[in-house]
ZATIMAR-233225 format. One record per residue: residue in one letter; x, y, z of N, C-alpha, C, O in turn. Coordinates in steps of 0.1 Angstrom, whole numbers, plus 5000, padded with zeros to 4 digits. Each point is the difference from the previous one (the first is absolute). Layout:
REM ZATIMAR-233225
AXYZXYZXYZXYZ
...
END
This chain:
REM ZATIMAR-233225
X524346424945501250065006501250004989500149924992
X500750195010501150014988501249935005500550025011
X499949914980501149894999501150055005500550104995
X500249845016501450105006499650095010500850085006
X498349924995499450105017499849915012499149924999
X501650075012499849925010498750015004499450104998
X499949805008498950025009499450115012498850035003
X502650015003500150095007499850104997499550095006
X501149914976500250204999498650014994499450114999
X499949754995498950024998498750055008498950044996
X501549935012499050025011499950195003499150085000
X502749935004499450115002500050114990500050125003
X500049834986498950084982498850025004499550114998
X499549775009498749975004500050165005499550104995
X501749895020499350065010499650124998499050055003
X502750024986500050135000498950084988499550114999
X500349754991498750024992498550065009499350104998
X500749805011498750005008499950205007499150084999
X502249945006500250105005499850114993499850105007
X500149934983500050074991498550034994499750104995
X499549765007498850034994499350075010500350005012
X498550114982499450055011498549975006499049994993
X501249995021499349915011498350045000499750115005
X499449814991498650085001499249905012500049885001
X499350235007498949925008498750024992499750114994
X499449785005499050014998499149995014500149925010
X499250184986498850015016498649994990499850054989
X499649875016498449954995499849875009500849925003
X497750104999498949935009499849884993500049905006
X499950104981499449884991501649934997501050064997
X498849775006501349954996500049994989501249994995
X497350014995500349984985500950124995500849984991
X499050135015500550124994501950005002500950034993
X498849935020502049965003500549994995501050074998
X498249764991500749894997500250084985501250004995
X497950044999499750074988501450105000501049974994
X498950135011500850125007501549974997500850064993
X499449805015501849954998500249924992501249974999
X498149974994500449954985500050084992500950004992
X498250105008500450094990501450105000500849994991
X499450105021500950055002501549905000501150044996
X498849825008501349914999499849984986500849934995
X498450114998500349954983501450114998500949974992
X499050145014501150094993501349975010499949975012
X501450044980501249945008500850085007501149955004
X498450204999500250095007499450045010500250115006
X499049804996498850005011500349855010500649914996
X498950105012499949925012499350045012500350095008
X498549834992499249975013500450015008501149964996
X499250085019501049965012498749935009500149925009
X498850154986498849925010498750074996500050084990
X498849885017498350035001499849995012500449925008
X498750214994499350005012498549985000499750024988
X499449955018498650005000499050085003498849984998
X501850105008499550095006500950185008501049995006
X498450124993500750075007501050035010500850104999
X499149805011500749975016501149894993501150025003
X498749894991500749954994501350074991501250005004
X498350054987501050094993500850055014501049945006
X498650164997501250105007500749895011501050065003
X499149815004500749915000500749944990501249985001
X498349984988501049994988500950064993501049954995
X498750225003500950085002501149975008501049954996
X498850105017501049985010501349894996501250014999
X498049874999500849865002500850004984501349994999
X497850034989500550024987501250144992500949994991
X498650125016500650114991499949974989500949954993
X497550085004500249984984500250144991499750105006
X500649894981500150164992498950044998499850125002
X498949804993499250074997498649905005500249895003
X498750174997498649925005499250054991500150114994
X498849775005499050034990498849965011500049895005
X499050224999499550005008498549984999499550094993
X499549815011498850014997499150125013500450045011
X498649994984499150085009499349965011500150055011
X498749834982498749985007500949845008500349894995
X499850165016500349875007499849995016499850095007
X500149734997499250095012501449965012501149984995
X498550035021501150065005500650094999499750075010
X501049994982500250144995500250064986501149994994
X497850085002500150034984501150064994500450085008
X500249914983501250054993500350135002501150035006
X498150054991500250165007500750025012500950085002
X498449845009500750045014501749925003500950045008
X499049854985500749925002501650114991501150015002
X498050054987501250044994500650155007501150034995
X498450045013499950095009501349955009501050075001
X498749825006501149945011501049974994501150025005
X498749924979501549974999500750114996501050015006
X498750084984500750124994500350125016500950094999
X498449905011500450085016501449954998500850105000
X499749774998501249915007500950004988501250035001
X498149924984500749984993499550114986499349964991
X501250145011499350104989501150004988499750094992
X501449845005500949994990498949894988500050014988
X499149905023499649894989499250064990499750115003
X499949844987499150044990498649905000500049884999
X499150205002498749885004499450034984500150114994
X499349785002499449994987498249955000499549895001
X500050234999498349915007499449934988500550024989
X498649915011499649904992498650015008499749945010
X499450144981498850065001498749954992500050034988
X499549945015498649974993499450134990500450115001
X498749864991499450084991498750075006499550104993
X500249885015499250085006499750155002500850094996
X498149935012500150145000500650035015500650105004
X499049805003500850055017501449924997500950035007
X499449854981501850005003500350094993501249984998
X498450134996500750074995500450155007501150055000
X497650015007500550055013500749985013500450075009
X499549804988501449975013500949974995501050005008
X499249974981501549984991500450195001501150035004
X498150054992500750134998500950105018500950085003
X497949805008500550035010501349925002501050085004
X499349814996501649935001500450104993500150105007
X500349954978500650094995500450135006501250035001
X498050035004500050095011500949935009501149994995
X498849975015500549955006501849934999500749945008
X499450094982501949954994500049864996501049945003
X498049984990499249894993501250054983499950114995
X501049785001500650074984499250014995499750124999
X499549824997499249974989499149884999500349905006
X498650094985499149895004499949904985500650054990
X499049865008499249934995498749975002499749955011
X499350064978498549964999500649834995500949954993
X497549985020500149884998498850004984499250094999
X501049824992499250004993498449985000499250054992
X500649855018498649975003500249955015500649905005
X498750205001499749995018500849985003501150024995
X498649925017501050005014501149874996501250005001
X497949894992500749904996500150004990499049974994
X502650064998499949974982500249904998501149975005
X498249924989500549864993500950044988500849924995
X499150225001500750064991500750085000500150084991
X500749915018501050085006501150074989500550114999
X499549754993501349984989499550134989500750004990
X498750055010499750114992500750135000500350074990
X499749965023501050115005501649945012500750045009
X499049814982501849945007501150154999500350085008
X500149904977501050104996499950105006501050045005
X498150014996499850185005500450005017500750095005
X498849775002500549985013501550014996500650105000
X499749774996501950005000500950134996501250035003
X497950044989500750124994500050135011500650114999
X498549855013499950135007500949945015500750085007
X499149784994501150015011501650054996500650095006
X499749864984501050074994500050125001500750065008
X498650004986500450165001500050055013500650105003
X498749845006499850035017501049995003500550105007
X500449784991501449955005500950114997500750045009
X499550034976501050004993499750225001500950095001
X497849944997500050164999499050085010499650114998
X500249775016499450105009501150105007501249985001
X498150135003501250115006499949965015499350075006
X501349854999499649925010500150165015499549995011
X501350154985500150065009498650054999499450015011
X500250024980499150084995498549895006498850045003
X501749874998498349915003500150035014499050055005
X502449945005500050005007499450175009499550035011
X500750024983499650175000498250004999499250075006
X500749874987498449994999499449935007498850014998
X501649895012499149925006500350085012499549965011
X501150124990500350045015499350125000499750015011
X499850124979499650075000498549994994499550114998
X499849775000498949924989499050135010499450084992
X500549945019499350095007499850094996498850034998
X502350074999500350124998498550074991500350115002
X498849904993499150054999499249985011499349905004
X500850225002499150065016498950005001499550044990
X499649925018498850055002499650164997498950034996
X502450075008500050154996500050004991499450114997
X501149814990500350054991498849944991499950044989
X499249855015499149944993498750105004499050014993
X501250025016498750145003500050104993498950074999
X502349984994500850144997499149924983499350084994
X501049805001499249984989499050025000499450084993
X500049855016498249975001499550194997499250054992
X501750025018499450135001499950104987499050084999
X502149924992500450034987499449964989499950064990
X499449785013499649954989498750054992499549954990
X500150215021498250044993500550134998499450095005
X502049944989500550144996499149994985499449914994
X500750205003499050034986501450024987500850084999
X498849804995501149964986499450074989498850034998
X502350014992500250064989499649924991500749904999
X498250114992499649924984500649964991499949904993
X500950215008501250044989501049935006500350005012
X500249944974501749934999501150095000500050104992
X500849885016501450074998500849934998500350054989
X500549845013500749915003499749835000498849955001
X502249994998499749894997501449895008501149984995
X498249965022501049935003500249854995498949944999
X502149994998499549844994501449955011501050065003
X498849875000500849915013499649844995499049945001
X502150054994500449864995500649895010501150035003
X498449845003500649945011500049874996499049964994
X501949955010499849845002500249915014499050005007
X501849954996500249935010500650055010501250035000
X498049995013500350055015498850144996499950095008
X499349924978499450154999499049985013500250095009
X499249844993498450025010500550115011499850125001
X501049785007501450095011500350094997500050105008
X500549924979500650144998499050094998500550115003
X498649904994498850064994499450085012499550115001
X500849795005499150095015500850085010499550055010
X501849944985500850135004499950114992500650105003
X498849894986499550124991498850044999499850125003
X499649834994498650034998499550045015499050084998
X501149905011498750105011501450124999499550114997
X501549915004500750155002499650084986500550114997
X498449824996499650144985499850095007500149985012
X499350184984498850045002499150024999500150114994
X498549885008498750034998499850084988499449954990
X500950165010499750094988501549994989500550104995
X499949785005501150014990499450054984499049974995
X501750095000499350034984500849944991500850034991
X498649865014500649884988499149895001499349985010
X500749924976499449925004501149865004501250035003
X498449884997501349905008499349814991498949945002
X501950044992500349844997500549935006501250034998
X498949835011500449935000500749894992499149934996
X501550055001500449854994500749925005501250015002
X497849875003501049905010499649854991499049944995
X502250065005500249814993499149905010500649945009
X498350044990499349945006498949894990499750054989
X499849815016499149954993498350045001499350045010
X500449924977498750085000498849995016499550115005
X500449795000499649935010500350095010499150005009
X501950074992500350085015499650174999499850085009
X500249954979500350185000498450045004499950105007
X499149854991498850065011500250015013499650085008
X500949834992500049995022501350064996500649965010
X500250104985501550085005499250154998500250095008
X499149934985500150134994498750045015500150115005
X499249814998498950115016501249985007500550115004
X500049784998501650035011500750165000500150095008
X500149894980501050164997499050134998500550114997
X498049875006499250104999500050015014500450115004
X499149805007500049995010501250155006499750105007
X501649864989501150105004500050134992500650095005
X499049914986499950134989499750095006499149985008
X501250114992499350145005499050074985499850125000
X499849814990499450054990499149884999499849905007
X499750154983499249854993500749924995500950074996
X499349784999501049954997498849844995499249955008
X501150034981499549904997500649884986500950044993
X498549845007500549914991499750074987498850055001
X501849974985499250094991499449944993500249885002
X499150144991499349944992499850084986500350125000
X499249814987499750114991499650104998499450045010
X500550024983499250195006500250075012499350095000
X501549905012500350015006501050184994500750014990
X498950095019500550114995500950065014499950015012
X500750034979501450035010500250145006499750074990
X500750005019498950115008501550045014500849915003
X499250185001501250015009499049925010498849965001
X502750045007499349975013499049824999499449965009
X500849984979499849875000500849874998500850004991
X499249915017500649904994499649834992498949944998
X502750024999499149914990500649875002501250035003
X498849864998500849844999499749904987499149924999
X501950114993499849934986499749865008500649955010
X498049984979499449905002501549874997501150034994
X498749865011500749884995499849954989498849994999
X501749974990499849914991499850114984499649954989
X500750195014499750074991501050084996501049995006
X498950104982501050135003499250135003498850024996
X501850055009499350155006500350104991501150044995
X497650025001501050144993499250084998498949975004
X501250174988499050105004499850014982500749944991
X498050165009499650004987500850164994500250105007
X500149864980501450124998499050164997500750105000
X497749914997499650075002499350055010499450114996
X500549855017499350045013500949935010501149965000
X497750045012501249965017499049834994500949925001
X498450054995499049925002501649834998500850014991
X499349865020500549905005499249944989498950034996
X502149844998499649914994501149885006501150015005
X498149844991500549875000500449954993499250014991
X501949925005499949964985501049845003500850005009
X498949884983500949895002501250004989500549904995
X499950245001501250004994500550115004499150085004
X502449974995500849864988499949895017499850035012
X500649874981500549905014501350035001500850054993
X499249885021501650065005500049915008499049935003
X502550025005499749955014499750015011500049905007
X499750214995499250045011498650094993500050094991
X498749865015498950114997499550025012499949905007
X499650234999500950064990501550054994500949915000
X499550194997501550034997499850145004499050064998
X501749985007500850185007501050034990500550115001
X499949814988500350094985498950054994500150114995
X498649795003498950014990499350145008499350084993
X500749935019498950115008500550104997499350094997
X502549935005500650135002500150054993499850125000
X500649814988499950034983498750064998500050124995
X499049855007498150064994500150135006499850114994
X500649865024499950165004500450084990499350084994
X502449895006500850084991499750054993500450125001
X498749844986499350004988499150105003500050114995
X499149865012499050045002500350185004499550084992
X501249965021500350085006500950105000499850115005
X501549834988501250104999500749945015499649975011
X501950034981500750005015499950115010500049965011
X500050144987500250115014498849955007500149995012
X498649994983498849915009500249945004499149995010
X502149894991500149855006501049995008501150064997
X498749865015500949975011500049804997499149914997
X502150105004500449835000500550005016500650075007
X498949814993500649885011499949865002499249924999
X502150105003500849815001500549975011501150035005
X498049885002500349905011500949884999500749964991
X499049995025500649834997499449894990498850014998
X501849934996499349924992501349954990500850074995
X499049765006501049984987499950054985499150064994
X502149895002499750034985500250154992500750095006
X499049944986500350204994498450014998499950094992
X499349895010498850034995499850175004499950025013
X499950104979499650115006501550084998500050125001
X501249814996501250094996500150044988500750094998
X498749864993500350084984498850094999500150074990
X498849965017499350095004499950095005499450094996
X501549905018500650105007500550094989499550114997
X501849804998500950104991499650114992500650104996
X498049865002499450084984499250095010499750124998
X499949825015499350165004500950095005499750124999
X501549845007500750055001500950114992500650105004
X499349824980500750154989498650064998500150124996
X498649835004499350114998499650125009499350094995
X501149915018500150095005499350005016499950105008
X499749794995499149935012501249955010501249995001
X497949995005501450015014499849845008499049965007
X501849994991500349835000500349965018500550105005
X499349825002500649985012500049855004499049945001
X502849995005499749905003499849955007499650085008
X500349775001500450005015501549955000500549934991
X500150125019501449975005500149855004499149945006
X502149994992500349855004500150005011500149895006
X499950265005500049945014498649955005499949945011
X498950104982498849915007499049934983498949964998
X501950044996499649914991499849865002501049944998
X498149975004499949845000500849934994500749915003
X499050184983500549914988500850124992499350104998
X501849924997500950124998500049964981501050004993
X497649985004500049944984500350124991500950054993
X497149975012499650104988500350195002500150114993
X499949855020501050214997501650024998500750104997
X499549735008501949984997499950074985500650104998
X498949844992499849984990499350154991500250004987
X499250085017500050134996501050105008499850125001
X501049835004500650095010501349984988500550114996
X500149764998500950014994499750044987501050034993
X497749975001499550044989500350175001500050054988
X500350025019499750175002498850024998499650104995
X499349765012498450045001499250095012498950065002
X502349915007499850075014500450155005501250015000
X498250105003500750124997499950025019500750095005
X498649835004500250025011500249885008498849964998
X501649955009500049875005499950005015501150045004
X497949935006500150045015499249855005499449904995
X500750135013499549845014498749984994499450084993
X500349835010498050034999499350065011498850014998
X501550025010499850085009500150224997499550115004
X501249854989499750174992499450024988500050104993
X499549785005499549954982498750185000500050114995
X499249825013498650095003500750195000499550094993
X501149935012500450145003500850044987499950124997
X500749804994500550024987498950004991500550064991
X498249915005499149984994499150105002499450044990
X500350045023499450125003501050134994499850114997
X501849815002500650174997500050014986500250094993
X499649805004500049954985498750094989499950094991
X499149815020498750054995500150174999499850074990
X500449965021500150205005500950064987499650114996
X501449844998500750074993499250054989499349924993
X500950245003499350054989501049954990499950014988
END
């Protein structure tokens, strides 16, 4: 205590300190994982535990009694598994930011992409199974993402999505299915690359089933994702596709009317004399892959009047000094708007670059990309 501060005023330094840190529930089944969970997160001095739940039904009572800012949420639990449990609380409290904490698997990774869906911020892979003894591997990346949940979710914007998470129709999923055996073009015209980070899963699927079937372009993904997830993301986003749509792989040739999901852990790019996809583990970046390194190859590869840019939610600039250059070369750039942005990072950030030549909701993303594609 500093010398000449009463006891009193000391205390309430404590309190207004305490007040200011932001409040996390931990929800997990395993107490090792709790106990694990809140030492790590109380190691940072901007952080504070407010409590743990053990279960589903538990949480959304702890909720209630806590108001905490943000939850880090486990999946596989019994009584009620984290998905449903996180369903009731965001009904009530859709301001909060839920953080899932997902196993490496192949089914936690499809139910991790469904919380996402669902108005889930963002997840963490546990490192090894359901129970990490090793938790402490992706500590930081936890502490680093409650924070940013706390500090750059568009809390209107979450709230907008969990209430409309429906909104792709049964009509409108039929209207795919029925489209999806239209007879596609061989030939490349076009080249879409859609750059995304955090809140993309969600956002993605307000774009991708409104394509069209016979679009004459072919279509890139790039979502900041770890290598472990982009198989099971990429049949997800085929599943909605109204084209073919898959994880790419090398040799992989690029064709209208196809789509593609740069693998994890690589960079994406095209070969500068054919459509023919290649992998490569350079350059490194911090993110692999990178939506500079992809948009740049098209570039190269194609000529800007060939290429359409797009920039989603996602922290950080990755995909704005890219924009910019397809943009003076003659390709037609588009970003999403901060009214349904998650994360107002990476299209904030070509938008102030002059990388953006059109900026609309993500909900008109898809209709800007067909007028795109259409323009002679």
């Amino acid at each position: 205590m500093l010398s000449g501060i009463s006891p009193m005023f000391a205390v309430f330094l404590q309190v207004m300190v305490m007040k200011n840190k932001i409040k996390v529930l931990v929800v997990d089944d395993s107490a090792l994982m709790r106990k694990a969970l809140r030492e790590m997160i109380m190691t940072d001095e901007e952080l504070d535990v407010a409590g743990a739940a053990r279960d589903g039904k538990d949480a959304i009572e702890k909720v209630k009694e806590l108001k905490p800012d943000v939850i880090t949420m486990d999946i596989n639990m019994p009584e009620m598994d984290g998905l449903t449990s996180m369903q009731y609380i965001l009904n009530d409290n859709p301001e909060i930011p839920v953080i899932i904490i997902s196993s490496l698997t192949q089914d936690g990774a499809l139910t991790t992409f469904e919380a996402l869906a669902l108005g889930a911020f963002d997840f963490v892979a546990k490192p090894s199974g359901t129970v990490s003894s090793n938790l402490h591997i992706v500590g930081r990346e936890i502490i680093e993402k409650i924070k940013l949940a706390h500090k750059h979710a568009n809390r209107k914007n979450l709230r907008n999505r969990i209430r409309t998470r429906n909104s792709f129709s049964g009509t409108r999923e039929a209207e795919v299915r029925a489209n999806s055996g239209a007879v596609r073009n061989p030939e490349l015209s076009k080249v879409v690359v859609i750059g995304v980070s955090t809140g993309g899963p969600g956002a993605l699927m307000e774009v991708i089933p409104m394509l069209r079937a016979d679009l004459k372009a072919a279509l890139i993904v790039v979502q900041h994702m770890p290598p472990s997830f982009t198989s099971s993301f990429a049949k997800r986003l085929g599943k909605a596709c109204p084209f073919p749509f898959k994880e790419a792989e090398a040799g992989d040739v690029l064709a209208d009317g196809r789509g593609f999901l740069a693998p994890g852990g690589y960079q994406l790019l095209v070969h500068r004399d054919g459509r023919m996809l290649r992998l490569s583990a350079s350059p490194v970046t911090p993110f692999m892959p990178s939506v500079n390194v992809t948009m740049e190859s098209v570039l190269k590869a194609y000529g800007g009047k060939n290429v359409v840019g797009v920039l989603m939610t996602g922290m950080g600039d990755d995909g704005a000094d890219a924009m910019v250059k397809i943009r003076a070369a003659g390709g037609v750039t588009i970003a999403e708007d901060e009214s349904t942005a998650i994360v107002f990072g990476m299209p904030r950030a070509a938008i102030e670059r002059g990388g953006a030549e059109i900026v609309v909701p993500s909900y008109r993303i898809a209709d800007e990309i067909v007028r795109a594609v259409n323009l002679k």
